[in-house]
TORFISE-760210 format. One record per residue (C-alpha): residue number from 1; residue in one letter; x, y, z. Coordinates in nm, 2 decimals. Layout:
seq = NUM | type = A | xx = X | yy = Y | zz = Z
...
This chain:
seq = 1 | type = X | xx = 0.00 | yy = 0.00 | zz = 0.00
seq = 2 | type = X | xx = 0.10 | yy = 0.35 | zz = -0.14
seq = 3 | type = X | xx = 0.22 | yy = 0.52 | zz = 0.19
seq = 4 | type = X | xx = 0.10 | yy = 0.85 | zz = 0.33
seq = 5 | type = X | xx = 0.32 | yy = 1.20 | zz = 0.33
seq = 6 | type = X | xx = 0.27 | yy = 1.21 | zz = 0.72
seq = 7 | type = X | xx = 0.38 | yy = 0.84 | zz = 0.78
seq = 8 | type = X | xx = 0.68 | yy = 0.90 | zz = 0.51
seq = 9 | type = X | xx = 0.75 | yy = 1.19 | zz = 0.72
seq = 10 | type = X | xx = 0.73 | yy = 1.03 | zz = 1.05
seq = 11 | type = X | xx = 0.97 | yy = 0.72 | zz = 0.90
seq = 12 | type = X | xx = 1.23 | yy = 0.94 | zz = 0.80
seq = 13 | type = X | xx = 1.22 | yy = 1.14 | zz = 1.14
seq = 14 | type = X | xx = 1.23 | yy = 0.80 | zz = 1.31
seq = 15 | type = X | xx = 1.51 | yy = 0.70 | zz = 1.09
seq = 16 | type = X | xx = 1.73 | yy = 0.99 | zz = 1.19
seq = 17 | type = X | xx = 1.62 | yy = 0.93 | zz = 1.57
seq = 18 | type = X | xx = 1.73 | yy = 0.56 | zz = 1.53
seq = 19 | type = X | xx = 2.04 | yy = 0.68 | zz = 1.41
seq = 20 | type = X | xx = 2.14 | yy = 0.93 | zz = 1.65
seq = 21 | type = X | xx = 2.07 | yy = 0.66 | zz = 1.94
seq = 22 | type = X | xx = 2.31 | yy = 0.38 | zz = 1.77
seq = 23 | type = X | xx = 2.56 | yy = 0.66 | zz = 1.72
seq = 24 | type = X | xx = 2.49 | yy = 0.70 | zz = 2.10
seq = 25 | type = X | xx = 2.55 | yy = 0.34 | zz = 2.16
seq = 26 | type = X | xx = 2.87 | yy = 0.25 | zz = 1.93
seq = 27 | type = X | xx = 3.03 | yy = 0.64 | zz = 2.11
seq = 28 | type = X | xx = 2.93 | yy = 0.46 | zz = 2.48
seq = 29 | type = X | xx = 3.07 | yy = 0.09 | zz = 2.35
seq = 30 | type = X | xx = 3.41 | yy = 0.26 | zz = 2.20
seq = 31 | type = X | xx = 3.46 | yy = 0.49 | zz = 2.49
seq = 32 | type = X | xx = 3.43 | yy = 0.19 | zz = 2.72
seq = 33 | type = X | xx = 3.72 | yy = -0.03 | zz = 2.50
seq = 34 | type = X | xx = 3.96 | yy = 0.22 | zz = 2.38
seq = 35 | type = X | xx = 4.32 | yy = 0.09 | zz = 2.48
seq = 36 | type = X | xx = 4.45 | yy = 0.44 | zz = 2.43
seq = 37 | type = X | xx = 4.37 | yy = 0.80 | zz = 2.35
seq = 38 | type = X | xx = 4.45 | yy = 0.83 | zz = 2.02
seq = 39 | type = X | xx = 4.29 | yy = 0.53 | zz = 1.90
seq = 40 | type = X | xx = 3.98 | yy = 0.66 | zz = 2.10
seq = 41 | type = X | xx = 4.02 | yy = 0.97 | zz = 1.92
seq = 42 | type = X | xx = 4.02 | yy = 0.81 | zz = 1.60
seq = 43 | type = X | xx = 3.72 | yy = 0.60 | zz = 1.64
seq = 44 | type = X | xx = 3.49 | yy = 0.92 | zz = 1.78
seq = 45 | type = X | xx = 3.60 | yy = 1.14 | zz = 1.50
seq = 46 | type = X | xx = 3.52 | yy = 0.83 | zz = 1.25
seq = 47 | type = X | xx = 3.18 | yy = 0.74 | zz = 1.40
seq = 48 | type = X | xx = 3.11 | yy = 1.11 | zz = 1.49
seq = 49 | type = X | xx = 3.15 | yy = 1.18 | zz = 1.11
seq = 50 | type = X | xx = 2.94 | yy = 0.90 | zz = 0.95
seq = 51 | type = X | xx = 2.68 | yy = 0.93 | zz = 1.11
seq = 52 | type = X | xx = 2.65 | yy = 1.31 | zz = 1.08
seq = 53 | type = X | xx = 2.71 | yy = 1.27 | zz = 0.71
seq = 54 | type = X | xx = 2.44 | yy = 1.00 | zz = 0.72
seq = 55 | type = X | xx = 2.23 | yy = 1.22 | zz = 0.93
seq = 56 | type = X | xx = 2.25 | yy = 1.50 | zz = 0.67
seq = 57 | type = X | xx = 2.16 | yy = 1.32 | zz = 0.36
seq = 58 | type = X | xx = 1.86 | yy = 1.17 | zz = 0.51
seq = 59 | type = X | xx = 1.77 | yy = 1.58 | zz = 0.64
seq = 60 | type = X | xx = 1.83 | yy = 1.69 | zz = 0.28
seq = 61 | type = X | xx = 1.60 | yy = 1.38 | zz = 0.18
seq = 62 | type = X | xx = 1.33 | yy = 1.51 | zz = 0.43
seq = 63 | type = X | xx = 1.34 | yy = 1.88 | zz = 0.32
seq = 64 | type = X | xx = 1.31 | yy = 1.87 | zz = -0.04
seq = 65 | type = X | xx = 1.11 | yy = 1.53 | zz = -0.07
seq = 66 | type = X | xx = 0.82 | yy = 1.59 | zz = 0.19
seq = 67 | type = X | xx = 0.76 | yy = 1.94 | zz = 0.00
seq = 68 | type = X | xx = 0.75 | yy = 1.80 | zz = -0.34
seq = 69 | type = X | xx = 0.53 | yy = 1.51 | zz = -0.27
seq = 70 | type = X | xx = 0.28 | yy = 1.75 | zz = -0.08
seq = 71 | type = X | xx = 0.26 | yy = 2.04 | zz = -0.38
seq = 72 | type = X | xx = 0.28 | yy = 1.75 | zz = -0.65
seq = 73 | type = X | xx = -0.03 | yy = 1.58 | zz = -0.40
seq = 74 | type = X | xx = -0.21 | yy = 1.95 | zz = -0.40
seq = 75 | type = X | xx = -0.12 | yy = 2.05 | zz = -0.75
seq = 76 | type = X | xx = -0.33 | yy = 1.73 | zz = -0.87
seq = 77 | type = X | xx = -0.62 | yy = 1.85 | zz = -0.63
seq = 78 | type = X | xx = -0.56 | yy = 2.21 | zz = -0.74
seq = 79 | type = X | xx = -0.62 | yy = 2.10 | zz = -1.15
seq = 80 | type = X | xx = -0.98 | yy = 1.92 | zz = -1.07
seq = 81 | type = X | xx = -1.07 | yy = 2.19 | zz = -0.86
seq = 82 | type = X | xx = -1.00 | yy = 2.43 | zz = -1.17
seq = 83 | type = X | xx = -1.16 | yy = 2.17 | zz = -1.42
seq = 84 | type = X | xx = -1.46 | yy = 2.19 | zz = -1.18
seq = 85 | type = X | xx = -1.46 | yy = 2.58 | zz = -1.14
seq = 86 | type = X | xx = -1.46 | yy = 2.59 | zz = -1.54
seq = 87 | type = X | xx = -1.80 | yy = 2.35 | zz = -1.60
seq = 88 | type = X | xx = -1.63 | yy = 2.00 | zz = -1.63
seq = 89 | type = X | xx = -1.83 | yy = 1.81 | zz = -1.39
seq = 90 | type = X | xx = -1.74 | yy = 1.46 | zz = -1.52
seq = 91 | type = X | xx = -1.39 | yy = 1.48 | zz = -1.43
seq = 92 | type = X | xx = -1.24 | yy = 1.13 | zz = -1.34
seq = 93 | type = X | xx = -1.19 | yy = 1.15 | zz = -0.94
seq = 94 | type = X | xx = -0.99 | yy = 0.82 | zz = -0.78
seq = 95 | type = X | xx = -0.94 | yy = 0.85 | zz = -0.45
seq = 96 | type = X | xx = -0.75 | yy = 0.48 | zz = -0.44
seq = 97 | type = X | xx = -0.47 | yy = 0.67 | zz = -0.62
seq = 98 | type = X | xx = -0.42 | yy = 0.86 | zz = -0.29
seq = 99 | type = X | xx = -0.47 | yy = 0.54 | zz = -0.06
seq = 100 | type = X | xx = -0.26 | yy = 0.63 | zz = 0.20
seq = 101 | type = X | xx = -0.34 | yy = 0.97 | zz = 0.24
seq = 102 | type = X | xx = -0.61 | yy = 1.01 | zz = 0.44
seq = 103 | type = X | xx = -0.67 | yy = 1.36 | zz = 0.42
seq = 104 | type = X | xx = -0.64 | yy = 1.39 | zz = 0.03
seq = 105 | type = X | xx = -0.89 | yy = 1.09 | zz = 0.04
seq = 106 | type = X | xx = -1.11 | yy = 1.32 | zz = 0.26
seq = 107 | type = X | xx = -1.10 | yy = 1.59 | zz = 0.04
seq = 108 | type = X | xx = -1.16 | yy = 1.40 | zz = -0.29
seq = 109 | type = X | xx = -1.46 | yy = 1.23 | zz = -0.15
seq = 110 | type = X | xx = -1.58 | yy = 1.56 | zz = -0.04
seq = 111 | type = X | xx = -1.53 | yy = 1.71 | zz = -0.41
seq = 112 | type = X | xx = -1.69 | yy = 1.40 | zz = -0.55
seq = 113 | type = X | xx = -2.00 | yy = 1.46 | zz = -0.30
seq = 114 | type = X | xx = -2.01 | yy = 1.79 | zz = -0.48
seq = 115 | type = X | xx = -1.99 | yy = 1.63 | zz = -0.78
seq = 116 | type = X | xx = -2.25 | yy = 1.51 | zz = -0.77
seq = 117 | type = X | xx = -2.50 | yy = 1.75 | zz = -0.59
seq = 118 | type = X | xx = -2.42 | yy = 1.99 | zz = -0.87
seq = 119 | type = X | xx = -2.45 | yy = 1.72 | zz = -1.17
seq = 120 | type = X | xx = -2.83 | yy = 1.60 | zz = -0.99
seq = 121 | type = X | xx = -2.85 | yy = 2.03 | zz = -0.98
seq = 122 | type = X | xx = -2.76 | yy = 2.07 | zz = -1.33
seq = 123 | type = X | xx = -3.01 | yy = 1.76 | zz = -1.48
seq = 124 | type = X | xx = -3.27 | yy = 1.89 | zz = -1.25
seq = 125 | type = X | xx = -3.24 | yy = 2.22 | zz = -1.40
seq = 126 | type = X | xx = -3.24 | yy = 2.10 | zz = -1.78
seq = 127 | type = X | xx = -3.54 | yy = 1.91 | zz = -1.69
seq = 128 | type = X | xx = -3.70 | yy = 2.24 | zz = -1.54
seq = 129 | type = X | xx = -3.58 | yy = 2.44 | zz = -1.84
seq = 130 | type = X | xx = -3.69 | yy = 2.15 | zz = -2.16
seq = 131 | type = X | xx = -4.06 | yy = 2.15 | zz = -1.91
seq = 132 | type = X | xx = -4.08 | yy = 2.54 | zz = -1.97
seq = 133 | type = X | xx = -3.99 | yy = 2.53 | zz = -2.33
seq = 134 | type = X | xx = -4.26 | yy = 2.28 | zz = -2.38
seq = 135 | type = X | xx = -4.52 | yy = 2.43 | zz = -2.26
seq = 136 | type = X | xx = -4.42 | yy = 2.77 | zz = -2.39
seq = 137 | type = X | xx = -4.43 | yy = 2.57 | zz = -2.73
seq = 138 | type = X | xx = -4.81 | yy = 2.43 | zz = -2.69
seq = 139 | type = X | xx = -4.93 | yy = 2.74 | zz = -2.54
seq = 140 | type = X | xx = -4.75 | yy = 2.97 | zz = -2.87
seq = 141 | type = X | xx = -4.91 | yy = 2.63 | zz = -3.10
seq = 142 | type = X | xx = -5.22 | yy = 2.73 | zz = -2.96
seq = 143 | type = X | xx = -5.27 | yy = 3.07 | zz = -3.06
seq = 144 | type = X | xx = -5.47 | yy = 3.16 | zz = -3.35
seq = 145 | type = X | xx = -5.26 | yy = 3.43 | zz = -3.48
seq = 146 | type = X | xx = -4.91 | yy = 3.38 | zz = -3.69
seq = 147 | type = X | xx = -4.64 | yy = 3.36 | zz = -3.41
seq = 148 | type = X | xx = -4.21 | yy = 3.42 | zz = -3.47
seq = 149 | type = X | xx = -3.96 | yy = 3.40 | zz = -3.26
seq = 150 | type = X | xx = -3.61 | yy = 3.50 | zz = -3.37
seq = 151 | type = X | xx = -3.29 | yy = 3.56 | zz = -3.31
seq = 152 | type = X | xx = -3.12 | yy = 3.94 | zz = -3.37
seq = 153 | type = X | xx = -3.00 | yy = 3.84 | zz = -3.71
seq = 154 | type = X | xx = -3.29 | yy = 3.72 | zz = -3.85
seq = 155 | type = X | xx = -3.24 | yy = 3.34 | zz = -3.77
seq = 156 | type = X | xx = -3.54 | yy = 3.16 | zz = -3.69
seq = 157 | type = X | xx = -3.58 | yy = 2.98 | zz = -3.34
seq = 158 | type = X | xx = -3.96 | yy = 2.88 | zz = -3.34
seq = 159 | type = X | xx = -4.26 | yy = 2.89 | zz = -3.50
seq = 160 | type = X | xx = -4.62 | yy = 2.81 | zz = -3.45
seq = 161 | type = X | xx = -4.80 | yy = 2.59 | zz = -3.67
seq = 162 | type = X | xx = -5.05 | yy = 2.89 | zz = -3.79
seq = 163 | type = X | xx = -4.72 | yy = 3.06 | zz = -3.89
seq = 164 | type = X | xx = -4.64 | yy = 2.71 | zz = -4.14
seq = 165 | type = X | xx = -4.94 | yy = 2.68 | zz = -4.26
seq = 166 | type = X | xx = -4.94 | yy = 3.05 | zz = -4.39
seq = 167 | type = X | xx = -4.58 | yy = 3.04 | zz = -4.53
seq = 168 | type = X | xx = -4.42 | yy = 2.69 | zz = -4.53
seq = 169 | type = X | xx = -4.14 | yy = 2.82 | zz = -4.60
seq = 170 | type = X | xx = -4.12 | yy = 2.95 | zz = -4.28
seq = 171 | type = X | xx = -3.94 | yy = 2.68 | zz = -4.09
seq = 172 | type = X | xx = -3.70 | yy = 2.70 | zz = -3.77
seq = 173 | type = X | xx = -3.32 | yy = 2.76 | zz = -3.84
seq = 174 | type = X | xx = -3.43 | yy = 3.00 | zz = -4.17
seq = 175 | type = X | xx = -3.32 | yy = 3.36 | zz = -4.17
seq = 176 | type = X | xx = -3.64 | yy = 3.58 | zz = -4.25
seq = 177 | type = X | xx = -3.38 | yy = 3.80 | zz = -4.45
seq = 178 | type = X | xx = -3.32 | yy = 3.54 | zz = -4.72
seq = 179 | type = X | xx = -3.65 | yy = 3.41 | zz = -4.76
seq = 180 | type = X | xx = -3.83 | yy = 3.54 | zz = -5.12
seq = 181 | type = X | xx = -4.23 | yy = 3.60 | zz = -5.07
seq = 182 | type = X | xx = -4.41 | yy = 3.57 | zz = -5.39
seq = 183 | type = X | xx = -4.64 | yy = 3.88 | zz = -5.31
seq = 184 | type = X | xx = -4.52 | yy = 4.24 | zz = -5.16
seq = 185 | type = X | xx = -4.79 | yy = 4.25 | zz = -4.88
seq = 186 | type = X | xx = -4.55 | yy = 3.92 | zz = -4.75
seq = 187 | type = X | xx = -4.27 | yy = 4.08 | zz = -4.86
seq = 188 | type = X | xx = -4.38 | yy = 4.44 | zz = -4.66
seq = 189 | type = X | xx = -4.48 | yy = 4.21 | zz = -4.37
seq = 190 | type = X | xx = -4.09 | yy = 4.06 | zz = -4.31
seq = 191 | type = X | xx = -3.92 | yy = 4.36 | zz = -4.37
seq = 192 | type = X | xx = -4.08 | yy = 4.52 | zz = -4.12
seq = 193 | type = X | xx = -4.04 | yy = 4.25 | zz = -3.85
seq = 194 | type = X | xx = -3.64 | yy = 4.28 | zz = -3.99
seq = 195 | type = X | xx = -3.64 | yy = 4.63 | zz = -4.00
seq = 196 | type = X | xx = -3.77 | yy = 4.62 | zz = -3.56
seq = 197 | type = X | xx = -3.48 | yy = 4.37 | zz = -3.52
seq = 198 | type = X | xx = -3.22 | yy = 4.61 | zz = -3.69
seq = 199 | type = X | xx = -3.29 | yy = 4.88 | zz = -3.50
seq = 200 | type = X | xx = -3.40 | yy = 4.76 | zz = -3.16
seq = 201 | type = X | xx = -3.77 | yy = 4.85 | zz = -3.27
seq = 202 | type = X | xx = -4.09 | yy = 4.75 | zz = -3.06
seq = 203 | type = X | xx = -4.35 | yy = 4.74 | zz = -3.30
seq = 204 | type = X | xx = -4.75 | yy = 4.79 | zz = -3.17
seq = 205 | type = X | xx = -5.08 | yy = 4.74 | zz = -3.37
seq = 206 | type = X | xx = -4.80 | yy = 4.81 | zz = -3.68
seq = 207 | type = X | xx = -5.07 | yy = 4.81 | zz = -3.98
seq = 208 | type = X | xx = -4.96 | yy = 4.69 | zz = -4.31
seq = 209 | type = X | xx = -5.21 | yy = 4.71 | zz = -4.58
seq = 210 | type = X | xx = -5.26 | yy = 4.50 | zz = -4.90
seq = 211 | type = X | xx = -5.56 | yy = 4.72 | zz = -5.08
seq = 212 | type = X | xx = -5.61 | yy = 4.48 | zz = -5.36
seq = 213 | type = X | xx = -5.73 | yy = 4.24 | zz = -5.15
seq = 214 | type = X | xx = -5.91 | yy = 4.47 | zz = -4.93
seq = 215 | type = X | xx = -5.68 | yy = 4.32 | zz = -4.63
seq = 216 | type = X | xx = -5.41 | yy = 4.41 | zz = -4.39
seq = 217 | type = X | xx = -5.18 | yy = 4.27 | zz = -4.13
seq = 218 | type = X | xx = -5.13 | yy = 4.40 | zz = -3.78
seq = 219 | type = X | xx = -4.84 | yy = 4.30 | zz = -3.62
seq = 220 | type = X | xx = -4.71 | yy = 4.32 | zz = -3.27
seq = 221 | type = X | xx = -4.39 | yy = 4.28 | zz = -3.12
seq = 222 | type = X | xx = -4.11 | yy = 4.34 | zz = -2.84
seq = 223 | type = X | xx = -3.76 | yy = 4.30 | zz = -2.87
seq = 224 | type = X | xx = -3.53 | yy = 4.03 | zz = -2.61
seq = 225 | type = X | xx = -3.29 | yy = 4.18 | zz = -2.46
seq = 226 | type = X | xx = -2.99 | yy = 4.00 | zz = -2.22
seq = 227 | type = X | xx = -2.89 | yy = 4.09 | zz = -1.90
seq = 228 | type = X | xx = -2.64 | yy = 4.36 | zz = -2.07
seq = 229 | type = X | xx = -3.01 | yy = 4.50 | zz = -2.24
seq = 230 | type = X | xx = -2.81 | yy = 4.42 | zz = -2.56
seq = 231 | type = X | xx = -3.10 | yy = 4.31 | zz = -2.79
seq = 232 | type = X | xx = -3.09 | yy = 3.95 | zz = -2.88
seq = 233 | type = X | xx = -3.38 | yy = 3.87 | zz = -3.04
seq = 234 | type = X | xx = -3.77 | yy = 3.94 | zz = -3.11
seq = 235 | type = X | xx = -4.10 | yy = 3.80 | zz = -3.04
seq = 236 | type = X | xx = -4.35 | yy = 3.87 | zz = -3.30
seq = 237 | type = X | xx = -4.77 | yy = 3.78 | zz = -3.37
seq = 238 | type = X | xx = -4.95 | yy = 3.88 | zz = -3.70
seq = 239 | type = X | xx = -5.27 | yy = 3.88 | zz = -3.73
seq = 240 | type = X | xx = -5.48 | yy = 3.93 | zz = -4.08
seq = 241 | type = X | xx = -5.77 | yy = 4.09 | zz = -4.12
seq = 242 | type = X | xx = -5.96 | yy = 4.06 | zz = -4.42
seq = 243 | type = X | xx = -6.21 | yy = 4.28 | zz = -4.61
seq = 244 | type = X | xx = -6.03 | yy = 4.52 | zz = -4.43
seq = 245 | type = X | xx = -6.13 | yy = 4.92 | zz = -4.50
């Protein structure tokens, strides 16, 4: 098993405690047989020596190597914390790879927890938002009048069936600026509903005549706008009137 930083830290500490007590023990075993001083001296400054040398590698091991294995251990939290904080909820979490570490474990198991609150937060929300646009779509289907929704180019998002049946060439993803009408009164009707888009327009009880067939269009419509109030888009209903005066 992969072993902690705080028990690798605590073995090394222990090693260098070991050492310093057999150093102890061979200084307290040479003192007690030295035959003569110089030979005494000789030993002590060889043991002494060693084990200080021995001593300072294993300090130089324990002051570069704990560091590096804890901001390597945090850097790897660090990256799926920023992968989170940038909208990547599946990111692959495996807490075995930190087996030993208990309190990396802890803190994985904690990010995984909210994991997983936000991914049950974001499906419940997309089912909230694909509930709204449903029944914004059968209550727009159900209106009698011709009803567009666009984008501020043009582009078309939706349409109600009343809107196909009058121009099937109306369909959603079409730009109203490239479709050709056959008549002008059509023609009149889309540039004007272009024309409110262009220039941020709202357009009320906006009368277009067609006299030859004694009829005319009234159109109504407001103008989406984003946080920023930068328009977006445009909601518009036409309804015909005919044998109008």
């Amino acid at each position: 098993m992969k072993r902690s930083i705080k028990s690798q830290y605590h073995l090394l500490v222990t090693i260098i405690l070991g050492l310093m007590l057999i150093e102890s023990l061979l200084l307290l075993v040479v003192a007690g047989s030295a035959k003569d001083l110089p030979s005494l001296v000789g030993d002590l400054n060889t043991i002494i020596i060693v084990f200080v040398f021995v001593v300072f590698v294993i300090a130089v091991v324990v002051y570069n190597f704990i560091p590096v294995r804890i901001k390597k251990s945090l850097g790897e939290v660090n990256k799926l914390i920023n992968e989170i904080s940038h909208g990547n909820y599946q990111v692959n979490i495996d807490p075995k790879a930190y087996e030993g570490d208990k309190d990396i474990q802890d803190l994985l198991h904690n990010l995984q927890k909210m994991l997983n609150v936000l991914q049950r937060f974001d499906q419940s929300k997309a089912d909230k938002i694909f509930e709204h646009h449903q029944r914004l779509q059968l209550l727009i289907n159900l209106l009698p009048q011709e009803t567009i929704i666009t984008l501020a180019n043009g582009e078309i998002k939706y349409c109600n069936d009343a809107m196909r049946r009058r121009y099937p060439a109306i369909t959603e993803e079409v730009n109203i600026n490239e479709v050709l009408f056959k008549s002008d009164f059509d023609q009149k009707i889309f540039n004007k509903i272009s024309n409110a888009l262009r220039y941020g327009n709202i357009l009320v009880n906006e009368k277009i005549p067609d006299i030859g067939y004694q009829r005319q269009a009234v159109i109504n419509g407001s103008i989406v706008r984003n946080r920023k109030g930068l328009a977006t888009g445009g909601v518009f209903i036409i309804n015909y009137i005919e044998n109008a005066q």
